[in-house]
C-alpha positions in Angstrom: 147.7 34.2 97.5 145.4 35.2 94.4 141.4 35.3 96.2 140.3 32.5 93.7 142.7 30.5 95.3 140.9 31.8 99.0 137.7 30.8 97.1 139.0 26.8 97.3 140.4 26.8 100.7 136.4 28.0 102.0 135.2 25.4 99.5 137.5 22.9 101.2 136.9 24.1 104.9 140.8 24.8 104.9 140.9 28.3 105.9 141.5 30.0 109.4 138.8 31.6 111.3 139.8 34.9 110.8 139.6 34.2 107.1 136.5 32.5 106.9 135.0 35.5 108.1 136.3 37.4 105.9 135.3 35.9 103.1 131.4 35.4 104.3 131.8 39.3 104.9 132.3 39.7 100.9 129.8 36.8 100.3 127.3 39.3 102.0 128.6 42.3 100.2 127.4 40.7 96.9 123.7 39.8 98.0 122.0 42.8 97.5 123.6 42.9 93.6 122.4 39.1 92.9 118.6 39.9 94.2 118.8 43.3 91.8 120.5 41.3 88.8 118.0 38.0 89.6 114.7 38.1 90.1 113.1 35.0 92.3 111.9 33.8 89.4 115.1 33.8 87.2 117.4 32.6 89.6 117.9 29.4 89.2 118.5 27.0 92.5 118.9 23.8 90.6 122.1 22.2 89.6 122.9 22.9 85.7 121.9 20.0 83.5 125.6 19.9 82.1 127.4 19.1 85.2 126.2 16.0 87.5 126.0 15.4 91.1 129.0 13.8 91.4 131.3 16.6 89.6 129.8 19.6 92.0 129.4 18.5 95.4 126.4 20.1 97.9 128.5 22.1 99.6 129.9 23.9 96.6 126.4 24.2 95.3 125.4 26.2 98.6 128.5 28.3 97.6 127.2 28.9 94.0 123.7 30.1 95.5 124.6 32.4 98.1 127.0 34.4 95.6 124.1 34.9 93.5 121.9 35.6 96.2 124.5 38.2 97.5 124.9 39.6 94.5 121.3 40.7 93.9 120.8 42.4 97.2 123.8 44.5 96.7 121.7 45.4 93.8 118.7 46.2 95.0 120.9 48.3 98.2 122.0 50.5 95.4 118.5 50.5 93.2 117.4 52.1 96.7 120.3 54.2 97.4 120.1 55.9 94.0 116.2 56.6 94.3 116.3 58.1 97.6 119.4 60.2 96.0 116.7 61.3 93.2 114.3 62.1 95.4 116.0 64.3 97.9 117.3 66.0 95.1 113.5 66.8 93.4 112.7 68.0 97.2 115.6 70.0 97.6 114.9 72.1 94.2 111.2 72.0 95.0 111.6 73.6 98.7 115.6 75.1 98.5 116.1 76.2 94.7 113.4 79.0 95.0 114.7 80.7 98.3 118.1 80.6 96.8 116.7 82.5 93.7 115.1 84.8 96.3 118.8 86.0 97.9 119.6 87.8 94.2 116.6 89.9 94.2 114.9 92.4 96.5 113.2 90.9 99.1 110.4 92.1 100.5 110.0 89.6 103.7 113.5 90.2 105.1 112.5 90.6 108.7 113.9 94.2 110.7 113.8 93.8 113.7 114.0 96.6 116.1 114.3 96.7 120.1 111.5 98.0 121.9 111.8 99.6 126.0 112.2 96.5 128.6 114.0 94.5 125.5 111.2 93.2 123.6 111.7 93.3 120.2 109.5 94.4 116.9 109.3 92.6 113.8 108.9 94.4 110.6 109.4 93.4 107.2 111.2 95.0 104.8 109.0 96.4 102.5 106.8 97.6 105.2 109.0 100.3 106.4 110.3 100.6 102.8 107.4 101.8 101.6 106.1 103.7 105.0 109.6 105.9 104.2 108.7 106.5 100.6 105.1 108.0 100.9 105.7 109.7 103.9 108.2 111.9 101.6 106.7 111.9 98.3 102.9 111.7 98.9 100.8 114.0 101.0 97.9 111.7 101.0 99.1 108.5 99.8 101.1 107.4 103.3 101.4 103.2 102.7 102.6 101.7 106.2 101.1 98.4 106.6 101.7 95.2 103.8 100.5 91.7 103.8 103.2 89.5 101.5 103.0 86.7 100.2 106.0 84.4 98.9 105.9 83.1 95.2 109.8 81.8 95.4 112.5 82.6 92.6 112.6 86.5 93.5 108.5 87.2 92.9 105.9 88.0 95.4 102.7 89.3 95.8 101.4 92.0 98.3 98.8 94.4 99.2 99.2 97.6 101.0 97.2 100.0 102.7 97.4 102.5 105.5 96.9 101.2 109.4 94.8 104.7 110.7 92.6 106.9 108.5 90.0 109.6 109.5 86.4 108.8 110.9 85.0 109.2 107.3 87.3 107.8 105.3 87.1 104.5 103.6 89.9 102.1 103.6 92.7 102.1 100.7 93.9 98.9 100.1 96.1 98.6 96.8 97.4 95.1 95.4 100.6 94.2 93.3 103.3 91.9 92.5 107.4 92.0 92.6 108.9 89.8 89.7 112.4 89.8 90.3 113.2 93.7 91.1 110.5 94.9 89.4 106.8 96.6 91.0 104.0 97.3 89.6 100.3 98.3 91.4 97.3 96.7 89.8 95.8 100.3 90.5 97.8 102.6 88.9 96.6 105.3 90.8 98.0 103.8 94.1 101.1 105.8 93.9 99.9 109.1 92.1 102.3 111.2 91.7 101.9 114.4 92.8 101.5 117.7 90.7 104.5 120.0 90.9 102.2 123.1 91.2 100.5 121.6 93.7 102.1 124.7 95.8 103.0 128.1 94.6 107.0 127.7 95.7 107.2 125.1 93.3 106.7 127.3 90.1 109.1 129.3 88.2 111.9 129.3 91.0 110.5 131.6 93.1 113.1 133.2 95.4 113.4 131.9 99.3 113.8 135.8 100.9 110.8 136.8 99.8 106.8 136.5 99.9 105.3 135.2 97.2 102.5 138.3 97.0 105.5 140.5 97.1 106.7 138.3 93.6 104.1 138.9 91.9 103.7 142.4 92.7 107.4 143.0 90.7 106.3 140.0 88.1 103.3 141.7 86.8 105.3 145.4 86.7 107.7 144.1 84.8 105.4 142.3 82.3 102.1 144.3 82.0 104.4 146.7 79.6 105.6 143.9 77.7 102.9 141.6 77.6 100.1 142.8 76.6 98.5 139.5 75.7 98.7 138.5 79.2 95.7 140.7 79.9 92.7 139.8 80.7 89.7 141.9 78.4 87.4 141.2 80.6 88.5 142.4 84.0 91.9 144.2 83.0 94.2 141.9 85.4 97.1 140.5 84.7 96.8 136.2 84.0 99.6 134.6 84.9 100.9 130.7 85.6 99.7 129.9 89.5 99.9 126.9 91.6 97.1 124.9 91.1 95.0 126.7 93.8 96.1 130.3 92.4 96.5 133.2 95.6 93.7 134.0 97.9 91.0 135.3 95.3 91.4 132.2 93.3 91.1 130.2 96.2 88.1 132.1 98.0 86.4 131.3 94.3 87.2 127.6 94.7 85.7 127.8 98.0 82.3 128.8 96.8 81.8 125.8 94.9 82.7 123.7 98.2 79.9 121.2 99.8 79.6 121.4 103.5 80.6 118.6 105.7 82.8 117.1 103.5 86.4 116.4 103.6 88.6 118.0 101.2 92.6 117.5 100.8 94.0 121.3 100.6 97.4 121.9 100.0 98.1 125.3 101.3 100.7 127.7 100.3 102.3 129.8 102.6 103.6 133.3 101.4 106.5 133.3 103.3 108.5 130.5 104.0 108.4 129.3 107.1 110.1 128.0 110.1 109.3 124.3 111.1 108.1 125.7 114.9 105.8 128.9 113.0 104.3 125.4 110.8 103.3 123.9 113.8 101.7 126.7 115.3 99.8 127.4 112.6 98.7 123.7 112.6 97.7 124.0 116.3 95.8 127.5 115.9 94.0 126.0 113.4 93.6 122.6 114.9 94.8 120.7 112.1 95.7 117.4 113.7 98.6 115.9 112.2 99.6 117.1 108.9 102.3 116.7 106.1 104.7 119.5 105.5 106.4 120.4 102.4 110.5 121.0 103.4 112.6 123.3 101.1 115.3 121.4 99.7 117.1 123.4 97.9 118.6 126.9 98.6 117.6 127.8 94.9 114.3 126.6 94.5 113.2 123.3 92.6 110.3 121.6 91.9 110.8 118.7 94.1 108.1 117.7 96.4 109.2 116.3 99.4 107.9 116.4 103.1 107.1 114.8 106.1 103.9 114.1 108.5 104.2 116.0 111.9 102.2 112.4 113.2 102.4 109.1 112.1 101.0 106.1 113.0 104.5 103.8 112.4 105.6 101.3 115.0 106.6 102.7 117.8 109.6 101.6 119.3 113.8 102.8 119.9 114.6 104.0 116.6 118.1 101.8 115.0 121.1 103.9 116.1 121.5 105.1 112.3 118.1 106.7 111.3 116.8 108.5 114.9 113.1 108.5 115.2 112.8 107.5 111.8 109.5 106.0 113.4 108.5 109.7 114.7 108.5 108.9 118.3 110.7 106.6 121.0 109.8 104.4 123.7 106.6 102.6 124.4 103.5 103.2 126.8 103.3 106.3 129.2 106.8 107.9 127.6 105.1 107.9 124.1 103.1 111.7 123.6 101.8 111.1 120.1 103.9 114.9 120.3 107.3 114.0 119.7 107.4 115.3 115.8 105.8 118.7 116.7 109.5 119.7 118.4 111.4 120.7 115.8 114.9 119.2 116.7 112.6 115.7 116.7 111.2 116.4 113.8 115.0 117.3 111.8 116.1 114.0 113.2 113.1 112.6 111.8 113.6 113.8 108.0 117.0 113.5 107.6 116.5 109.6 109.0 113.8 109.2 106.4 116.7 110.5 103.7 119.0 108.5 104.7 117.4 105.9 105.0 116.0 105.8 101.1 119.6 106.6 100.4 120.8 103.5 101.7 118.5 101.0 100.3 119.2 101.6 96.4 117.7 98.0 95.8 114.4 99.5 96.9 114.7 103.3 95.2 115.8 101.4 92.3 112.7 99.6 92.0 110.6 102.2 92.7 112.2 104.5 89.7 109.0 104.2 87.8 107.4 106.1 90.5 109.8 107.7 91.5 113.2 109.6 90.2 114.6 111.5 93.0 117.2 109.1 94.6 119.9 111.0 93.4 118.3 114.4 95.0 118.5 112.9 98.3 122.3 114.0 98.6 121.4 118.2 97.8 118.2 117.6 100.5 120.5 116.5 102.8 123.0 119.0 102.4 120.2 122.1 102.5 118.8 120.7 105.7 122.0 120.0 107.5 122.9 123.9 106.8 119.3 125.7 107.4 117.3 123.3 109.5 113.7 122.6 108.7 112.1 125.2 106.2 108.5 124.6 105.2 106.5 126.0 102.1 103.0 124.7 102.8 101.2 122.0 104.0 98.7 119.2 103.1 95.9 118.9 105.4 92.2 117.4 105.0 89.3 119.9 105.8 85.8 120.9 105.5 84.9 124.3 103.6 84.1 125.5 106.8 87.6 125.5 107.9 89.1 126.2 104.9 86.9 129.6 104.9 89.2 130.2 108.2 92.1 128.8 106.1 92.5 131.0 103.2 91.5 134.3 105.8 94.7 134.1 107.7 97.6 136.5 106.6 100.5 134.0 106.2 98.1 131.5 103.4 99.0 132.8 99.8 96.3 130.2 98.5 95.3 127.0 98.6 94.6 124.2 95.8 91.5 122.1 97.0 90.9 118.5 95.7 87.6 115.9 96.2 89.2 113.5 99.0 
């Protein structure tokens, strides 16, 4: 049976139960349509002129109203449906769109967390210990290990960085910057200086490893004061020739001179021979030096890459992740921790080759950080040396007053020392 022919039967009051129900169900169906479709106004409840009271009856005139009523609510269901649809949509780009964005670049905010002793945990965010890893190897004075970050959404943020301990004097660094999708930059482009490579006398001219440095130059200027004669000096008949920034002793003793007392000064000192990790830290605690950055040999031929670590730092403590051991320079929490742990040097190897590995593994960060830095693909030949021969150190960055430096450049194992103003 065709449904027009349903339509007659409910006119009539001929149909089953079962069917009049059905049909008032698709009467319904149609209401929400008529009120969309038919304003109050335009609906029209009267009979049409055309057709007279006795060729429609009041019963099919109901009929006739309640389709077009059921019609415009079906309408105005799916006005309703199709605006809510619109407006999740807006919210969803507005709140979903930008964190989505965010999983294609490097992100700063990813949370690490580490275990701590009795199974409480540390949060740390990513760039946090990102950064904390790449000063501590690349800038003597310049260690970064606390950030404040601040979500923009679609792969950009904005942070500021400075260091959580400093010295009595000191006043606090605090740099600012932004990440746009990969890419860093410091408002103070002085934040990440890079460091001199003649900062320290090993660093020039490929000096060889089994030998002092004063011994060096002893056979550099026989072999050249023949040769080059323009390399002396009129004035006081000595050989000049291309130091470190601090030059040996005598330059250094000069430097001295001009020094104020009772300031701080940041010295990097040169030693002549290299030295063992353990003769670094005695040297440190003869001279009471606190916690200081060492420079490590990383390559059996010489090179002029600076890199080094702090004997102390001031990075969360906590159990280290299985894959870079005390890459945080000491374990455990409370009583257990010594504030010691990096002056043993089998600590301290773990430590370094943790803070190599661990650059080497987040390219996404080293990548971004090539402006400041082009070394990731050093990190391999550092590994390797230190693996073979343990810790070796050149020299060491410390802060001092002339009065200590005085003691400083009087000790037999200094070559020199290149002094800046702190």
């Amino acid at each position: 049976m065709k449904y027009k022919e349903l339509i007659e039967l409910y006119k009539s009051g001929r149909l089953s139960e079962e069917e009049r129900k059905k049909i008032e169900e698709d009467i319904e169906k149609q209401e929400a349509i008529s009120e969309y479709l038919y304003p109050d106004e335009e609906i029209n409840e009267k009979i049409p002129e055309n057709e007279s009271e006795g060729n429609i009856s009041e019963k099919e005139n109901e009929f006739m109203r309640m389709i077009r009523k059921s019609i415009r609510k079906t309408f105005i269901k799916m006005g309703m449906v199709v605006t809510a649809v619109i407006l999740v949509g807006i919210v969803l780009m507005m709140t979903i769109l930008p964190k989505v964005v965010d999983l294609f670049y490097y992100n700063p905010k990813e949370e690490k967390n580490y275990s701590l002793e009795g199974g409480a945990v540390v949060h740390r965010e990513r760039f946090e210990l990102d950064l904390s890893v790449y000063t501590e190897l690349i800038e003597p004075f310049g260690y970064l290990d606390s950030t404040n970050v601040v979500s923009e959404g679609y792969g950009n943020y904005s942070f500021n960085v400075y260091p959580s301990t400093r010295m009595v004097e000191e006043a606090k660094k605090e740099y600012a910057g932004n990440i746009r999708k990969g890419r860093i930059t410091f408002y103070d482009p002085l934040a990440l200086e890079r460091l001199s490579d003649n900062m320290f006398e090993w660093q020039i001219n490929h000096n060889s490893y089994n030998e002092s440095l004063t011994k060096q130059l002893e056979k550099f200027q026989f072999e050249h004061i023949k040769i080059e004669e323009s390399l002396i000096d009129e004035e006081t008949g000595e050989l000049r020739l291309e130091t470190s920034y601090g030059g040996d002793r005598n330059d250094t003793k000069e430097s001295i001179k001009e020094l104020s007392d009772g300031r701080l000064y940041r010295a990097y000192i040169t030693f002549d021979n290299i030295r063992t990790y353990k003769e670094a830290i005695d040297f440190e605690t003869k001279y009471e030096l606190g916690h200081s950055w060492v420079g490590i040999v990383n390559d059996r031929d010489g090179n002029n890459d600076i890199m080094g670590m702090n004997t102390g730092i001031g990075a969360t403590r906590g159990k280290s992740p299985a894959k870079y051991p005390y890459i945080f320079g000491y374990e455990g929490t409370g009583e257990g921790v010594t504030f010691k742990e990096l002056k043993n040097e089998e600590n301290a190897k773990k430590h370094y080759i943790s803070l190599l590995n661990y650059l080497k593994d987040n390219s996404s960060f080293t990548d971004m950080m090539d402006s400041y830095m082009d070394r990731k693909t050093k990190l391999d030949r550092a590994l390797a040396y230190v693996n073979e021969h343990g810790l070796k150190v050149y020299g060491m960055a410390v802060k001092a007053e002339k009065k200590d430096l005085l003691k400083l450049i009087e000790d037999e194992r200094v070559f020199g020392i290149g002094i800046e103003e702190n």
